[in-house]
C-alpha positions in Angstrom: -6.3 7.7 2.8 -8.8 5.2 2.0 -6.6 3.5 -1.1 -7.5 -0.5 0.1 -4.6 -2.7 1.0 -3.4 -5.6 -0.9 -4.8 -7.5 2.3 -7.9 -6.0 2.4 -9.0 -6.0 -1.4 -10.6 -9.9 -0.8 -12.4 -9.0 2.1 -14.1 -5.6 0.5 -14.7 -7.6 -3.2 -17.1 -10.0 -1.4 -18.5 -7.6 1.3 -18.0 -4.1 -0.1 -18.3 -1.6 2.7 -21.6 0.6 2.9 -19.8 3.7 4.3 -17.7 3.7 1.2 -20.4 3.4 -1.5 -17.9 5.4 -4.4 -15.1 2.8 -5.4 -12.2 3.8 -8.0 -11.0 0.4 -9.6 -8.1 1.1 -11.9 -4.9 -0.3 -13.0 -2.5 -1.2 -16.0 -3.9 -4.7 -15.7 -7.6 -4.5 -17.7 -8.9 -7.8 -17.4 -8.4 -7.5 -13.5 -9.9 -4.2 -13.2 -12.9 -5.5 -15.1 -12.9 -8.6 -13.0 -12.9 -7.2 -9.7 -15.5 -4.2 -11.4 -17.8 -7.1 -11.9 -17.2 -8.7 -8.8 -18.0 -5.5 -6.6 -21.7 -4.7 -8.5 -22.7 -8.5 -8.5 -22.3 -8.4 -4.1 -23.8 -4.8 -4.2 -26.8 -6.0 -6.6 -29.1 -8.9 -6.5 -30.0 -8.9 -10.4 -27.6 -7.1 -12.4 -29.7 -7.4 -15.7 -32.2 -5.3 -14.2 -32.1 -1.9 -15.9 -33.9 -0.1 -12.8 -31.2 -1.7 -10.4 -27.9 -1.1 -12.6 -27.0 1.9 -14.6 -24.1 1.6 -17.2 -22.6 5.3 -17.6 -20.1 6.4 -20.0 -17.7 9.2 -18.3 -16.9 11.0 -21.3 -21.1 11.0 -20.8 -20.5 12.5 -17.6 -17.9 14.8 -18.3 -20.7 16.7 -20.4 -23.2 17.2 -17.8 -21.9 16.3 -14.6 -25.0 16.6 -12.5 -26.7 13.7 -14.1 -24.4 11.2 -11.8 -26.1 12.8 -8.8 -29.7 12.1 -10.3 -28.9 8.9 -11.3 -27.4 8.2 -7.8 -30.9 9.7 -5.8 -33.5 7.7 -8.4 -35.0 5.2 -6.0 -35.4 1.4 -7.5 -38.9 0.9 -9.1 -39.0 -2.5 -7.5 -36.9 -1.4 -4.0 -33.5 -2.5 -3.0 -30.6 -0.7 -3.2 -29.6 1.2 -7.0 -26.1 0.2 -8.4 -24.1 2.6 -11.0 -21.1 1.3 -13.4 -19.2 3.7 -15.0 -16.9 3.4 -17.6 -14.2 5.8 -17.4 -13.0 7.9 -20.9 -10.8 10.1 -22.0 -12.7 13.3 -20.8 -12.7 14.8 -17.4 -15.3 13.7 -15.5 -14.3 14.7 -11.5 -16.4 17.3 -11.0 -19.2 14.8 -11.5 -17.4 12.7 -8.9 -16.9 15.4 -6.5 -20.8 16.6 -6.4 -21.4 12.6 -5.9 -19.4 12.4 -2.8 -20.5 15.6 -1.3 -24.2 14.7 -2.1 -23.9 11.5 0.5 -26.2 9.0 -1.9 -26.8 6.1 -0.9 -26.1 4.2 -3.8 -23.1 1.9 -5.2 -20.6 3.6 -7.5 -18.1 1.4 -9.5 -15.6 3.7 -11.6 -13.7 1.7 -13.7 -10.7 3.2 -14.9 -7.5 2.7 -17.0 -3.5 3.2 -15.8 -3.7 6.5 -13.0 -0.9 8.0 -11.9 -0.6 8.5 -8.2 -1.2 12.4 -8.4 -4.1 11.9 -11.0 -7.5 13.8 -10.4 -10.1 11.3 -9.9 -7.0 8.7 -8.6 -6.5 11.7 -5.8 -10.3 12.5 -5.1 -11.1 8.4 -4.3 -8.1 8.1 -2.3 -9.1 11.3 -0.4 -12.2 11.0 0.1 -13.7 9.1 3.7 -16.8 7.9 1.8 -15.0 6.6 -1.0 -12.3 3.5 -2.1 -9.6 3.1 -4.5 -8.5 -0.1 -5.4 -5.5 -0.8 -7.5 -5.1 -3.6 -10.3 -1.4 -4.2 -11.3 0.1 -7.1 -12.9 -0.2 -10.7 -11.2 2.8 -11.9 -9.7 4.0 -14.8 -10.1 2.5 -16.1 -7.0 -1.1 -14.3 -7.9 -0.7 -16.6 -11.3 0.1 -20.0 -9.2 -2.5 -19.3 -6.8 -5.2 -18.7 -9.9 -4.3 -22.0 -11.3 -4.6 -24.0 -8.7 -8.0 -22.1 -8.1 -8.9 -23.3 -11.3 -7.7 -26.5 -11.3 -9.6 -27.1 -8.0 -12.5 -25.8 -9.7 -12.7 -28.3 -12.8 -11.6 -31.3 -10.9 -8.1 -32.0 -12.1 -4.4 -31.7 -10.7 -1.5 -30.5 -12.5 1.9 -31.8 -13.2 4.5 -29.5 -11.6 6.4 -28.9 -14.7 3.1 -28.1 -16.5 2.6 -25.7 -13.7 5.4 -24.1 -14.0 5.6 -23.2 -17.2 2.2 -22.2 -17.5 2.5 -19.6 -15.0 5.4 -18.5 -16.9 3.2 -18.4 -19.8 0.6 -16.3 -18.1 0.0 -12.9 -16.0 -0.3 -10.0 -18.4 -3.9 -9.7 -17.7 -6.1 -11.6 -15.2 -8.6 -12.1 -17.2 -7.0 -13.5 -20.6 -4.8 -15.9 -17.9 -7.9 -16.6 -16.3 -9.6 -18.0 -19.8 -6.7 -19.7 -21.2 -6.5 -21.8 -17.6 -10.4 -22.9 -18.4 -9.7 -23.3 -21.9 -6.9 -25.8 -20.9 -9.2 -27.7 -17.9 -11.7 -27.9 -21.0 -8.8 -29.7 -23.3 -8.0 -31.8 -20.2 -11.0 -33.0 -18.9 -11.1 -36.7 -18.7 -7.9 -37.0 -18.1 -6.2 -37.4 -14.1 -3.3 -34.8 -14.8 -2.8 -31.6 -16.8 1.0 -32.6 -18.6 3.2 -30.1 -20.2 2.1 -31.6 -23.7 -1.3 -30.2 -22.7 -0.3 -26.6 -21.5 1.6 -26.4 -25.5 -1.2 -28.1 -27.2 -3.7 -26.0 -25.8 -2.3 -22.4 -24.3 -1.6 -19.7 -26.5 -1.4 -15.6 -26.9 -4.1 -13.7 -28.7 -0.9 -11.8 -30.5 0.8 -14.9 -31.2 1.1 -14.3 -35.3 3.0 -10.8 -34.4 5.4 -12.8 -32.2 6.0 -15.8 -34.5 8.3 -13.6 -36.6 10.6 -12.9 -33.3 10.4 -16.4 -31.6 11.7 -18.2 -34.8 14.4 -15.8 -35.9 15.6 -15.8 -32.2 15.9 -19.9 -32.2 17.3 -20.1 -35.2 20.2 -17.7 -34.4 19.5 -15.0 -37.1 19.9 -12.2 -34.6 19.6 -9.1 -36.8 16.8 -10.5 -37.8 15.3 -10.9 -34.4 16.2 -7.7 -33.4 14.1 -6.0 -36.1 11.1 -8.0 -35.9 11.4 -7.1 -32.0 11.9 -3.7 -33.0 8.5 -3.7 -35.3 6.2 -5.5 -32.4 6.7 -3.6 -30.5 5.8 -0.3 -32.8 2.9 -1.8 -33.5 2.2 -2.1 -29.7 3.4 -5.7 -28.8 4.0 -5.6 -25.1 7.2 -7.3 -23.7 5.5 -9.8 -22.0 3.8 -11.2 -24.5 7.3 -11.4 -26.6 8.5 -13.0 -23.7 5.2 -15.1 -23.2 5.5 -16.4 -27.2 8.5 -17.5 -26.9 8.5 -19.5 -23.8 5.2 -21.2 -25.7 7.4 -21.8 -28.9 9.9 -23.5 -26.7 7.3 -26.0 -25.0 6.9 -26.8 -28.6 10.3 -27.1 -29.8 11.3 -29.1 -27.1 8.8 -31.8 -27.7 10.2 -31.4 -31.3 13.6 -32.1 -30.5 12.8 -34.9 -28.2 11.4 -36.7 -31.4 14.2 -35.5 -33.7 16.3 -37.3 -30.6 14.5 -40.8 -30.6 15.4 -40.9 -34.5 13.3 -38.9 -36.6 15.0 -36.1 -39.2 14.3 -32.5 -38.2 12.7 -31.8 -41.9 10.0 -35.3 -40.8 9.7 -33.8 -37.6 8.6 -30.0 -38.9 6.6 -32.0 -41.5 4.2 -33.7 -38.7 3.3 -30.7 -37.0 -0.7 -30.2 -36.5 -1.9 -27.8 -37.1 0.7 -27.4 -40.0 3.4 -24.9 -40.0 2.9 -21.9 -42.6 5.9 -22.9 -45.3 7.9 -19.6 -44.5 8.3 -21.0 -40.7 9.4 -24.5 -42.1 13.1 -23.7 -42.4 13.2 -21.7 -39.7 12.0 -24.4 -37.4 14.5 -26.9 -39.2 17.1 -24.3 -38.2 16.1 -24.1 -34.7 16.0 -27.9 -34.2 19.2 -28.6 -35.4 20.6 -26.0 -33.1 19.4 -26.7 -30.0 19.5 -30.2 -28.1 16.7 -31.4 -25.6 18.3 -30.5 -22.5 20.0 -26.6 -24.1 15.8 -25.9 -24.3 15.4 -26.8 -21.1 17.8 -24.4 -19.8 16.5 -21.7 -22.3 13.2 -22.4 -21.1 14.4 -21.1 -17.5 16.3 -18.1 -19.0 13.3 -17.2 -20.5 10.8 -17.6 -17.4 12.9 -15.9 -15.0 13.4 -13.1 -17.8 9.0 -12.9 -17.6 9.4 -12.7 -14.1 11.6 -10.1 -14.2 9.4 -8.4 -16.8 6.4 -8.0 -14.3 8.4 -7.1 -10.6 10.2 -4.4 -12.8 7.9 -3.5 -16.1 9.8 0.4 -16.3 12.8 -2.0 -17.5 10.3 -4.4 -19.3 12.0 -3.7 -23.3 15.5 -4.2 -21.7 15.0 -7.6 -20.5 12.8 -8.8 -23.0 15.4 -7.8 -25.8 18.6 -9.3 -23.9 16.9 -12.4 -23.8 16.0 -12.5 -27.5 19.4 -11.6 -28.6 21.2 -13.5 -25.7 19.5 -16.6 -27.0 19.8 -15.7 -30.8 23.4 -15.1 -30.5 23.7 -18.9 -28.9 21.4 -20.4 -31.4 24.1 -19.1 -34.0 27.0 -20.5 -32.5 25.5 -23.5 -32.1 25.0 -23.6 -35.8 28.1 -22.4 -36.4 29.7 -25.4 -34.4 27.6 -28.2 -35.6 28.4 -27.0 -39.3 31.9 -27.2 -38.2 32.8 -23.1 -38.6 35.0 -21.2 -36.2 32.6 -18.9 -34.4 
């Protein structure tokens, strides 16, 4: 079984072993597959924008004529060293190619990069099989993985964090390494200058590429219109929204709102408050936001704000049960959002 070890995937991604030139990386989580893809060619090849030194191949490619992996594998450098192959796996069946590769005994680097495998997959099988070959998995970041990434990137740019601002922005992050991975640098860039990232930073700054498909969710949820909420949850994710990133949304919403409310606290109306907002709110939002901030007090986000990053943690150590948590939470704080309005308009829930 030659399927690396969570322990042992550091050590092989900066010194990849020679005896096991064929490595499967594959996984649920894309940017991480693609990360430690990239990672693996750059410590197998000295210029990777050399065209004699590293072949991009296509498996679907492959799949078609399945000895040219063999050829490309024995072609010796024009300028020496060692040869490098990247393949980008499809949706054809390509193994075959694999299996002449291994039996051939090149001496060249093979990255596969592949999507989701089941455990009794083909090619997932063959690299886990094989002596002169090395699977590495690429699932989710925990919530330690995100912490740890932060602080690496923290370190990197020269600035500390606030533990609040840490917190929730590991809550915010860990879908896929590589979009956590540039929202951290995209919030060192907004910081720079300044001693300490600070929660207003991590909602000024951090954000979800899917955010206008959640916005619809997040603001019928706070505003306690919960059948409304439940069909917009419904819709997202048809149209592919993942769980996390509902989850994700709305923990960035709150960061917001409760900044909002703090204001609307020190004396300003809600309707002033929703009115100040840069970059402005779209006009449909407006009363929904209103809504929401007259619902919900400073310290009742706060505790939403846990609810909602323990139900993201719960999201990634258990993502078979991913709609199920994602959806209690939405309607669990929907439903409170409307008694809350209920109660401060003086009606009998």
């Amino acid at each position: 079984m030659t399927a690396l070890k969570a322990a042992e995937v550091d050590r092989f991604l900066v010194s990849p072993d020679a005896a096991r030139p064929v490595v499967l990386v594959f996984g649920p989580d894309t940017g991480l597959v693609r990360e430690r893809a990239e990672k693996i060619i750059q410590a197998s090849v000295e210029n990777t924008a050399d065209p004699f030194s590293l072949v991009r191949l296509e498996g679907d490619d492959l799949a078609a004529d399945p000895a040219r992996l063999v050829d490309e594998a024995n072609t010796i450098p024009l300028f020496g060293g060692r040869r490098a192959i990247w393949i980008k796996s499809g949706g054809r069946n390509f193994v075959p190619a694999v299996e002449a590769l291994i039996e051939s005994k090149a001496d060249c680097r093979v990255v596969i990069e592949a999507g989701d495998l089941r455990r009794n997959a083909p090619l997932r099988s063959l690299c886990e099989r094989a002596k002169s070959a090395a699977a590495i998995a690429c699932y989710s970041d925990s919530e330690r993985d995100v912490a740890r990434l932060v602080d690496d990137e923290m370190r990197a740019a020269g600035l500390k964090i606030d533990p609040d601002a840490r917190s929730a922005l590991v809550a915010l992050l860990g879908g896929d390494r590589l979009a956590s991975r540039s929202e951290i640098r995209k919030l060192a860039l907004y910081a720079q200058g300044k001693s300490e990232v600070t929660l207003d930073d991590v909602a000024a700054v951090v954000s979800e590429a899917s955010a206008l498909a959640t916005d619809g969710i997040v603001d019928a949820m706070f505003a306690g219109r919960t059948g409304e909420a439940e069909s917009q949850f419904s819709r997202a994710r048809a149209a592919g929204t993942a769980p996390g990133t509902i989850a994700s949304a709305a923990l960035r919403q709150l960061l917001q709102l409760h900044r909002m409310r703090l204001t609307v606290e020190a004396g300003r109306s809600a309707a002033q408050v929703v009115e100040s907002v840069q970059p402005p709110l779209h006009f449909r939002r407006k009363p929904l936001i209103e809504a929401a901030l007259r619902a919900w007090t400073a310290d009742r986000l706060l505790q939403a704000m846990q609810q909602l990053a323990e139900t993201a943690l719960e999201i990634r150590r258990q993502p078979n049960l991913a709609d199920a948590f994602a959806l209690r939470a939405v309607l669990s704080l929907a439903t409170a959002a409307r008694r809350r309005s209920a109660q401060s308009a003086g009606i009998a829930d």
